[in-house]
DSSP file (Angstrom, degrees, kcal/mol; ACC not computed):
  #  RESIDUE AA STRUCTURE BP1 BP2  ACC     N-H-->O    O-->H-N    N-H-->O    O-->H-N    TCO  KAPPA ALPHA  PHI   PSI    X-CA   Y-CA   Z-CA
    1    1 A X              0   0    0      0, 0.0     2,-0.6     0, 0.0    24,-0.1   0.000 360.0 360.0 360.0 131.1   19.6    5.0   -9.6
    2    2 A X        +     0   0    0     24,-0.1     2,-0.5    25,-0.1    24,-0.3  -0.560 360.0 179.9 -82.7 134.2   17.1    1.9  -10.0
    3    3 A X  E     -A   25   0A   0     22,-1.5    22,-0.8    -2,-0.6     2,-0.6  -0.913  22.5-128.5-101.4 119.2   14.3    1.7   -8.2
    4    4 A X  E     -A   24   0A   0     -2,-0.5     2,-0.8   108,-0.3   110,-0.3  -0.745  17.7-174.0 -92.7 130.5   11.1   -0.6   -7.6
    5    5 A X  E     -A   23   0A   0     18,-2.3    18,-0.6    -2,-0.6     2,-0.3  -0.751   8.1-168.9-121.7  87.8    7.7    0.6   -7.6
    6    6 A X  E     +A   22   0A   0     -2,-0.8    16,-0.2    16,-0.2     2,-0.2  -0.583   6.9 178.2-115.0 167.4    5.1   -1.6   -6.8
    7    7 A X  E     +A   21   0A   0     14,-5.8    14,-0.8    -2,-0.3   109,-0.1  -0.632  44.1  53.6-130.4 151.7    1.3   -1.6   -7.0
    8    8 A X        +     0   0    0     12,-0.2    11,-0.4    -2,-0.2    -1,-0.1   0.506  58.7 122.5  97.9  11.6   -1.7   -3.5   -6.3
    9    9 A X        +     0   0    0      9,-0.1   109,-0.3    12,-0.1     2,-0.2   0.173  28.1 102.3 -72.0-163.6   -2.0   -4.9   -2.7
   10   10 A X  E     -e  118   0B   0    107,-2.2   109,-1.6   106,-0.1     2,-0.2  -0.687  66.3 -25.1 120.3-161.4   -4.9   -4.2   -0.3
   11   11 A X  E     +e  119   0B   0    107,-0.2     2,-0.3    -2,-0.2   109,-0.1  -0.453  48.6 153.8 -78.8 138.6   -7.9   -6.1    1.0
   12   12 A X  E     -e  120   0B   0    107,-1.9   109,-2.4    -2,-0.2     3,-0.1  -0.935  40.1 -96.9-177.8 136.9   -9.9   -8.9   -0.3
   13   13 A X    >   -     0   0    0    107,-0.3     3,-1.5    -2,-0.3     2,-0.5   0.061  55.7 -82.2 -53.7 137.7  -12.2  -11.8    1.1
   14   14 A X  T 3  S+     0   0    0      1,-0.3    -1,-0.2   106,-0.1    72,-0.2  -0.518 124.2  27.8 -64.2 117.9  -11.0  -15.2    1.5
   15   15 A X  T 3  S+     0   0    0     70,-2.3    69,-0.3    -2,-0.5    -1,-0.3   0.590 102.7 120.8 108.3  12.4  -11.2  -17.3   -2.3
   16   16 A X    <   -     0   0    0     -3,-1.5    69,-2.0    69,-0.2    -1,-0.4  -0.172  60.0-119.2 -92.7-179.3  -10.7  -13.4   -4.0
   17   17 A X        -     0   0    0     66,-0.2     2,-0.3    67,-0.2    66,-0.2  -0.896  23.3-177.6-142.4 142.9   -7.7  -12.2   -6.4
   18   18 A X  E     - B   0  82A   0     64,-1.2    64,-1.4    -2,-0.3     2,-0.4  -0.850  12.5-152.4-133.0 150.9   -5.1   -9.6   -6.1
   19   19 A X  E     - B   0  81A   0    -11,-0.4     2,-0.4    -2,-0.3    62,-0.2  -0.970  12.9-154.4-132.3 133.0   -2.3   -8.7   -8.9
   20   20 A X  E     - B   0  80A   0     60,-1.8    60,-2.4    -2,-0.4     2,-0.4  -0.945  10.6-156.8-105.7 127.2    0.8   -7.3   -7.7
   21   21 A X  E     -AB   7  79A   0    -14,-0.8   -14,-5.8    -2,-0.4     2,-0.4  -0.972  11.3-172.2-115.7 134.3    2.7   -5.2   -9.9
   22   22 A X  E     -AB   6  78A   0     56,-2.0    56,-2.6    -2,-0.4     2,-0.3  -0.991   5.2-179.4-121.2 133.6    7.0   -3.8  -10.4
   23   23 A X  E     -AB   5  77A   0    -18,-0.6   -18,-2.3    -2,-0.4     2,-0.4  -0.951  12.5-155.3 -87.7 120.0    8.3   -1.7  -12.3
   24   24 A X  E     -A    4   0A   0     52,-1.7     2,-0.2    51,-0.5   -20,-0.2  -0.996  19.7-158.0-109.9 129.3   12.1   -1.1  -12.1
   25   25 A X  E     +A    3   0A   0    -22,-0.8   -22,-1.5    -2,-0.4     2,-0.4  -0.961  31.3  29.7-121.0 148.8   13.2    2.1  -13.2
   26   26 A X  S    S-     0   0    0    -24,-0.3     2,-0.6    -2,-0.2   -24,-0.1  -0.903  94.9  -1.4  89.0-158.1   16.4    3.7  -14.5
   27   27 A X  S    S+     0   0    0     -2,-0.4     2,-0.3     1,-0.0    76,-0.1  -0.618  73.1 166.9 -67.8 119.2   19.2    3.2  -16.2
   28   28 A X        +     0   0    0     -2,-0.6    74,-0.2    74,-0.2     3,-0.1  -0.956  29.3 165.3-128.5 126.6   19.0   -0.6  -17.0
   29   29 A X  S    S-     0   0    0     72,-6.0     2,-0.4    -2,-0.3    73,-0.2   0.875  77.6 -20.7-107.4 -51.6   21.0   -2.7  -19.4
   30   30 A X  B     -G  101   0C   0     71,-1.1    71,-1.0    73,-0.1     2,-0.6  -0.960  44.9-159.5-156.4 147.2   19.7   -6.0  -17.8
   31   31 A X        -     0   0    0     -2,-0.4    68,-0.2    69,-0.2    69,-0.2  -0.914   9.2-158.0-122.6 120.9   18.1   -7.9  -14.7
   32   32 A X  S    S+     0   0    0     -2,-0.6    21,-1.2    67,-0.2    22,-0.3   0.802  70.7   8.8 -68.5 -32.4   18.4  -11.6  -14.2
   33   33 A X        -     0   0    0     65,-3.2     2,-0.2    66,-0.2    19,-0.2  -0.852  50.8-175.2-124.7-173.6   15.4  -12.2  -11.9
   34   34 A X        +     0   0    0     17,-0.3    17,-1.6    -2,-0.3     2,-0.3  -0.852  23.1 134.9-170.7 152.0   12.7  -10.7  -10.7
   35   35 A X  E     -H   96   0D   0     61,-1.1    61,-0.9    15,-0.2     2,-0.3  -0.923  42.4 -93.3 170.9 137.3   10.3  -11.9   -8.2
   36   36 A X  E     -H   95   0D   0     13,-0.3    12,-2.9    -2,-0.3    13,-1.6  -0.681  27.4-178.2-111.9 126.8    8.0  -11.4   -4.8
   37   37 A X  E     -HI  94  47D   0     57,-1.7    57,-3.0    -2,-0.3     2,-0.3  -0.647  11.9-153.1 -96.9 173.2    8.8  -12.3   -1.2
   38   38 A X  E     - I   0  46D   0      8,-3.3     8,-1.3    -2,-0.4     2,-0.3  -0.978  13.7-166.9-144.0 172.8    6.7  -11.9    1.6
   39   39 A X        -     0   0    0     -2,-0.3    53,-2.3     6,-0.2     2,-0.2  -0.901  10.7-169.9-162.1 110.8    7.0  -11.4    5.3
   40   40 A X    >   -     0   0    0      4,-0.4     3,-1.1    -2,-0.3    51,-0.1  -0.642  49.8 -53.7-104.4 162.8    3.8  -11.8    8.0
   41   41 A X  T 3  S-     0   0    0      1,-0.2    -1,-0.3    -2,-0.2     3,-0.1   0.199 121.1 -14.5  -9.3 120.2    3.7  -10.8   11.8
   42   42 A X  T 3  S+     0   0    0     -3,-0.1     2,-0.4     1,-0.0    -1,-0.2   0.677 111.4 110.9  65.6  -5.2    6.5  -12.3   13.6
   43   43 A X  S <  S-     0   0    0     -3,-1.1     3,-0.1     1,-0.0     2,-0.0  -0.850  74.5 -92.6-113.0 153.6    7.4  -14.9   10.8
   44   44 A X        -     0   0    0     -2,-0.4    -4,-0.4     1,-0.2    -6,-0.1  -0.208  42.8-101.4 -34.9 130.2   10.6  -14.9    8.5
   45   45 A X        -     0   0    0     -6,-0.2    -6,-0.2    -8,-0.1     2,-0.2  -0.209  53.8-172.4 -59.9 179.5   10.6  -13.1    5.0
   46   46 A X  E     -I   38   0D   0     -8,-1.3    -8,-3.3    -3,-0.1    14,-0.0  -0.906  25.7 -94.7-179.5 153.9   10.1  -16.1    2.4
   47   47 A X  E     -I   37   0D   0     -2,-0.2   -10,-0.3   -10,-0.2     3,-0.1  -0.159  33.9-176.3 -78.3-178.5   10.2  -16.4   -1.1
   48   48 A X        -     0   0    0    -12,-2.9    12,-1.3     1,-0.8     2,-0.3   0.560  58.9 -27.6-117.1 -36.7    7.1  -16.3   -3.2
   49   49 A X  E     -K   59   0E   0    -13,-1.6    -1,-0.8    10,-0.2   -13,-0.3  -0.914  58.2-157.9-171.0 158.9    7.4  -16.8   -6.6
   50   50 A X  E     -K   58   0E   0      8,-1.2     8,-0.7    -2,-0.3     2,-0.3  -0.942   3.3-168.3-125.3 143.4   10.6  -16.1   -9.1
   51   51 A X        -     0   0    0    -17,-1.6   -17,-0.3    -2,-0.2     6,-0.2  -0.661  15.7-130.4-147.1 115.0   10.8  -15.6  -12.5
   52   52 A X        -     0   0    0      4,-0.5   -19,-0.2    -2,-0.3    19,-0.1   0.168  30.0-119.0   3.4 135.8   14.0  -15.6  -14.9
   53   53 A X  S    S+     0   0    0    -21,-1.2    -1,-0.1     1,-0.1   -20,-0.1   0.648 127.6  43.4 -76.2 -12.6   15.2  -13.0  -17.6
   54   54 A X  S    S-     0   0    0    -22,-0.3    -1,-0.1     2,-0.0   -22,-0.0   0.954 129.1-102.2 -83.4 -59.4   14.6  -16.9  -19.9
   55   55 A X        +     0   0    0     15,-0.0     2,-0.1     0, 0.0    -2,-0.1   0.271  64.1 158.9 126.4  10.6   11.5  -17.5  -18.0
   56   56 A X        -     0   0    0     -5,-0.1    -4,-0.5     1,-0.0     2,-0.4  -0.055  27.1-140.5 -41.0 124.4   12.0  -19.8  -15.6
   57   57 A X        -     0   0    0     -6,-0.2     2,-0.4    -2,-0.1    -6,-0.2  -0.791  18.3-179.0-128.4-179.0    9.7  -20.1  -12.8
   58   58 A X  E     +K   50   0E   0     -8,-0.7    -8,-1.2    -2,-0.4     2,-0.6  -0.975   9.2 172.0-159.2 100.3    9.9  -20.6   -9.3
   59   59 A X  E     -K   49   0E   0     -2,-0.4   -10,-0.2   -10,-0.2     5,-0.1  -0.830  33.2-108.7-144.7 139.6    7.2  -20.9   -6.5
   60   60 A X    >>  -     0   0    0    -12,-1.3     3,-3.5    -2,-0.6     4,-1.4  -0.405  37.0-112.9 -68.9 145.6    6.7  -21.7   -3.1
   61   61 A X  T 34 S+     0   0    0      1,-0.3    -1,-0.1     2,-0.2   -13,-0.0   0.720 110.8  59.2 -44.1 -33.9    4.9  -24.8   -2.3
   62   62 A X  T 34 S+     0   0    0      1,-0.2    -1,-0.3     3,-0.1    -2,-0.1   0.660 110.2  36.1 -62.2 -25.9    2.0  -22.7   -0.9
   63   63 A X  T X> S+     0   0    0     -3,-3.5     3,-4.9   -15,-0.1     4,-0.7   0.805  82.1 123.9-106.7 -26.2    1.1  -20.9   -3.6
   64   64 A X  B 3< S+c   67   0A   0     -4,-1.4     4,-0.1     1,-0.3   -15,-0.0   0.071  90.0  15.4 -45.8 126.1    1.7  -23.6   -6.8
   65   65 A X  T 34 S+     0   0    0      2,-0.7    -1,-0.3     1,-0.1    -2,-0.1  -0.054 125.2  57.4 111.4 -42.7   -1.4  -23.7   -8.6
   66   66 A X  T <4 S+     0   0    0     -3,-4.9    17,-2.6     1,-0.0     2,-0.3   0.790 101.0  59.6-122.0 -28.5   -3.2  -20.5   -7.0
   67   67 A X  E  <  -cD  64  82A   0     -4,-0.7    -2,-0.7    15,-0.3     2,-0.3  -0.750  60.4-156.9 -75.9 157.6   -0.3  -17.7   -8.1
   68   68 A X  E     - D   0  81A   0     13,-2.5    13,-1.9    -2,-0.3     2,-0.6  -0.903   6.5-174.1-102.1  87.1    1.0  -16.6  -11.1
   69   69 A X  E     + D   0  80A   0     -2,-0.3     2,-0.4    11,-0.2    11,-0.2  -0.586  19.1 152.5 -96.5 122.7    4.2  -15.1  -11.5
   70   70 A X  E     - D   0  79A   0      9,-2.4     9,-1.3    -2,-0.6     2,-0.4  -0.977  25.1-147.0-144.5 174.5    5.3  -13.6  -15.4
   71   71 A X  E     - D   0  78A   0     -2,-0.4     2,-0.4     7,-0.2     7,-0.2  -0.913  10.5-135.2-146.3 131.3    7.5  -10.9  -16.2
   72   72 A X  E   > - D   0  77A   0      5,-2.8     5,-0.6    -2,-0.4    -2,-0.0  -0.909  18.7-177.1 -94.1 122.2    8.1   -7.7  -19.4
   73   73 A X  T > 5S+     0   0    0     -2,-0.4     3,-0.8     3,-0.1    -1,-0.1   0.543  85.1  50.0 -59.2 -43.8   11.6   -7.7  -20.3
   74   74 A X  T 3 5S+     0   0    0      1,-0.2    -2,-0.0     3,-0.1     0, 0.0   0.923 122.7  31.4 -63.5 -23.7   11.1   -4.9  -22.5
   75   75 A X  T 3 5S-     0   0    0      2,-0.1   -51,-0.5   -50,-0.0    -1,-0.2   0.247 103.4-125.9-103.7  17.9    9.1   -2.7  -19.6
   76   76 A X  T < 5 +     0   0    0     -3,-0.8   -52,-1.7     1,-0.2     2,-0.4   0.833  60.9 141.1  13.5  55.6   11.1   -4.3  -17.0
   77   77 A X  E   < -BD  23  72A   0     -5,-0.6    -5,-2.8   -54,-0.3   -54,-0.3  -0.940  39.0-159.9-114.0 123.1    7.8   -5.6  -14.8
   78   78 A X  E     -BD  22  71A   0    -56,-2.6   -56,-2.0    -2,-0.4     2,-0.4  -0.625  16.5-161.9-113.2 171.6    7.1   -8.6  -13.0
   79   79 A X  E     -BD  21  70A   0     -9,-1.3    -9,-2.4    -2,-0.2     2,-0.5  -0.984   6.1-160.6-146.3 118.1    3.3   -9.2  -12.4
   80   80 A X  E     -BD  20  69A   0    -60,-2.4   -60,-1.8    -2,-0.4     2,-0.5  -0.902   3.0-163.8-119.0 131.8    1.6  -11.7   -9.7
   81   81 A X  E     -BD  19  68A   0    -13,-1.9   -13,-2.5    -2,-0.5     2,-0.4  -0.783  13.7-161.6-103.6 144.5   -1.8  -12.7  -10.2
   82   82 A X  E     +BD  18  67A   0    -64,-1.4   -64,-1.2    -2,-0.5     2,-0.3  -0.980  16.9 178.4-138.8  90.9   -3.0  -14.1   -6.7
   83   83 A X        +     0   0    0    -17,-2.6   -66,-0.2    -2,-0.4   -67,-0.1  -0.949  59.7  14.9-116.1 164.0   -6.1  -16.4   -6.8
   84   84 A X  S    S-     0   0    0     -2,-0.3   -67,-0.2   -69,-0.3    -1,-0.2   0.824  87.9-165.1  73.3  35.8   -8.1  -18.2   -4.7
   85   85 A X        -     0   0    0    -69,-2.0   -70,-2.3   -72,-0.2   -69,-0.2  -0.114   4.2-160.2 -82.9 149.3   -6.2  -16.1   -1.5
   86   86 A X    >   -     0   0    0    -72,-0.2     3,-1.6   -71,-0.1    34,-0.2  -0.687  39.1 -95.1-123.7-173.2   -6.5  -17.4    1.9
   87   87 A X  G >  S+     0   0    0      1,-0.2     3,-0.9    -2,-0.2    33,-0.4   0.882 122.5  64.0 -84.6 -18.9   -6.0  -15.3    5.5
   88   88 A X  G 3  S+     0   0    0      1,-0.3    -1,-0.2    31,-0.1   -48,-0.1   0.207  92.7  66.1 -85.3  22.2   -2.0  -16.9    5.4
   89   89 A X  G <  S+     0   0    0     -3,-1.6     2,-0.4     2,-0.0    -1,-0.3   0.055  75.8 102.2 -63.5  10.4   -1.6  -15.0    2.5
   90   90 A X    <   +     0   0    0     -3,-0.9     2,-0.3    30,-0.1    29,-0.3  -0.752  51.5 101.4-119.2 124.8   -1.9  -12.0    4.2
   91   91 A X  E    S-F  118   0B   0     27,-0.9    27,-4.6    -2,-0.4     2,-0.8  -0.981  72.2 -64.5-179.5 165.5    1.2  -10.6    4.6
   92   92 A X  E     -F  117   0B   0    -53,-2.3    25,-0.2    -2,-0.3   -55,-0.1  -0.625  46.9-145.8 -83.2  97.3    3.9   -7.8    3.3
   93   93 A X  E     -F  116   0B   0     23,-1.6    23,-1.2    -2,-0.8     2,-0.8   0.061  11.2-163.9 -78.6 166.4    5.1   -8.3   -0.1
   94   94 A X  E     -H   37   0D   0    -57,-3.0   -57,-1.7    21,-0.2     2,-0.4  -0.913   7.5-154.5-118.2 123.3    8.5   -7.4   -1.2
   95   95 A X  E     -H   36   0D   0     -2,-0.8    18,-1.4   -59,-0.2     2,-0.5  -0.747  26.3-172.3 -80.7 160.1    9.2   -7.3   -5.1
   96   96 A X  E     -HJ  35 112D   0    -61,-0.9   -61,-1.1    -2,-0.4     2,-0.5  -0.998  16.6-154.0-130.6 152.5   13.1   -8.0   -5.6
   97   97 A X  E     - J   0 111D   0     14,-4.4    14,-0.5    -2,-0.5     2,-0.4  -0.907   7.0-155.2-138.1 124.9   15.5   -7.9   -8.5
   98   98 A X  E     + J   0 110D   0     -2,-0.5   -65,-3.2    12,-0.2    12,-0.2  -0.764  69.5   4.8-111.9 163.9   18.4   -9.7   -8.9
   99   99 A X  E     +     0   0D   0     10,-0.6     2,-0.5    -2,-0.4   -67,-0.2   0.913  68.7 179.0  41.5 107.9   21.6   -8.8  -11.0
  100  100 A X  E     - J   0 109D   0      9,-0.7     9,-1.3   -69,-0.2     2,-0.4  -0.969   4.9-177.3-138.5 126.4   20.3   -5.3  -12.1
  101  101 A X  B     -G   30   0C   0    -71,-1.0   -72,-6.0    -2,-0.5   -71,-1.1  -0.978  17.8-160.0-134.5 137.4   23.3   -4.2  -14.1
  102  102 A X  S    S-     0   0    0     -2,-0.4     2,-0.3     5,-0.3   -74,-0.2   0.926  73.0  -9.1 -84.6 -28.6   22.8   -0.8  -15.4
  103  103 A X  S >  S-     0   0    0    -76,-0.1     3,-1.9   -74,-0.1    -1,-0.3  -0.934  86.0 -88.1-155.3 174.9   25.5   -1.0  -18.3
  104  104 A X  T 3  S+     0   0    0      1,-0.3    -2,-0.0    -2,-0.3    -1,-0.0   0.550 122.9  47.6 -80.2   3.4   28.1   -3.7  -19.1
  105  105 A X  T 3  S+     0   0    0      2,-0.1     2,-0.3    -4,-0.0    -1,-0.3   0.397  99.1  94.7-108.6  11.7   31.2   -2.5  -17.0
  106  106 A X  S <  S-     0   0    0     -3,-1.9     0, 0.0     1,-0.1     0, 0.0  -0.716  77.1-121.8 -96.3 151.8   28.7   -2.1  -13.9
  107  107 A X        -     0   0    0     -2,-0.3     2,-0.4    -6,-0.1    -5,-0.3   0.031  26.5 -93.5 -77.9-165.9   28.4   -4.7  -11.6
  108  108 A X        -     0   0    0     -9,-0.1     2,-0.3    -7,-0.1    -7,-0.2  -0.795  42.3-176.5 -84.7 146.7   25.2   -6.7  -10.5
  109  109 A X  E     -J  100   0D   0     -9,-1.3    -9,-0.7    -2,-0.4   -10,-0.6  -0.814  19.9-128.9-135.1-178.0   23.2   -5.6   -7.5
  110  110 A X  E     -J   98   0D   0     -2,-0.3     2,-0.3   -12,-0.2   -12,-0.2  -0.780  28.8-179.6-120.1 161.1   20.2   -6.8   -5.6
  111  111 A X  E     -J   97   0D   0    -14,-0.5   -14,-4.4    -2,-0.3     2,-0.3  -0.832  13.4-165.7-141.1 169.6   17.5   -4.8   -4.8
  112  112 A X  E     -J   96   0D   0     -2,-0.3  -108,-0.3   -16,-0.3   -16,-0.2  -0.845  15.6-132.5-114.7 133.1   14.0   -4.6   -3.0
  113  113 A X        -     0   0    0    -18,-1.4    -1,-0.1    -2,-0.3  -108,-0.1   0.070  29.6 -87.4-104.9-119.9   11.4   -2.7   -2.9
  114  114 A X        -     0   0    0   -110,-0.3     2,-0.2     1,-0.1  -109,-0.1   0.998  67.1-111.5 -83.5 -66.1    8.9   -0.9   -0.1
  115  115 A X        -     0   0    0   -109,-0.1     2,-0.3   -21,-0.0   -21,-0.2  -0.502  17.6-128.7 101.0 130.4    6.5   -3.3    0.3
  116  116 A X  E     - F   0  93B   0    -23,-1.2   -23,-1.6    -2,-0.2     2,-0.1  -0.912  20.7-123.6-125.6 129.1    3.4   -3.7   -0.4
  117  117 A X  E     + F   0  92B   0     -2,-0.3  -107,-2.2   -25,-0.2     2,-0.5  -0.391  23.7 179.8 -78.4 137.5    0.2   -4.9    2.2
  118  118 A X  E     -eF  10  91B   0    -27,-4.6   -27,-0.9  -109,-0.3     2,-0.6  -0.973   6.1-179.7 -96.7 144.5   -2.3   -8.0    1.7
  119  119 A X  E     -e   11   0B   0   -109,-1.6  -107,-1.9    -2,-0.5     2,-0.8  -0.938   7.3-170.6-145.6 101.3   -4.4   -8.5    3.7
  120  120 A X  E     -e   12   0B   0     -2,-0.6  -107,-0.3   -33,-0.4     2,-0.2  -0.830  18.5-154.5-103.9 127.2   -7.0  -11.9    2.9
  121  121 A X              0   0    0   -109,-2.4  -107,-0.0    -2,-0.8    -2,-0.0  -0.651 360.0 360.0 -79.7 162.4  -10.2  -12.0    5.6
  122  122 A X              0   0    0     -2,-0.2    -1,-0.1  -109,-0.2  -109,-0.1   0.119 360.0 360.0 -98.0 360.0  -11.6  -15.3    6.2
């Protein structure tokens, strides 16, 4: 069964950097995105950044410019480098992966992982 395992959140100062890292593991034959929501107090998840098996990328207006989102095909790992963070960054991020097909007769599925917290002080 695939799974996501993601790293790197915590605490950090307003105008700091955070990198978020997933890993998805199992059986995987291929994933078509991969990519970070987030979801603060009381507010709506929303996306954060996307990235493509090609390399398309994909980012919410809030972040363009101060994330990075880029992605391992071979290690199946998406990576977001976070600069310049403000306190409405601060939120629970969600990695996802979409079309995770473990072999060619399986179908595609979606998944998410735990979450992870950030948390930017002013």
């Amino acid at each position: 069964q695939v799974q996501l395992v993601e790293s790197g959140g915590g605490a950090v100062e307003a105008g700091g950097s955070l990198r978020l890292s997933c890993t998805a593991s199992g059986r995987i034959l291929s994933i078509d995105a991969m990519g970070w929501y987030r979801q603060a107090p009381g507010k709506q998840r929303e996306l954060v950044a996307v990235i493509t098996s090609g390399g398309s990328r994909n980012y919410a207006d809030s972040v363009k410019g101060r994330f990075t989102i880029n992605r391992d095909n071979a290690k199946n790992t998406v990576h977001l480098q976070m600069n310049s963070l403000r306190p409405e960054d601060s939120a629970v991020y969600y990695c996802t992966a979409v079309g995770v097909r473990a072999d060619t007769w399986s179908p595609r599925n979606d998944l998410w992982g735990r979450g992870t917290q950030v948390a930017v002080s002013p």
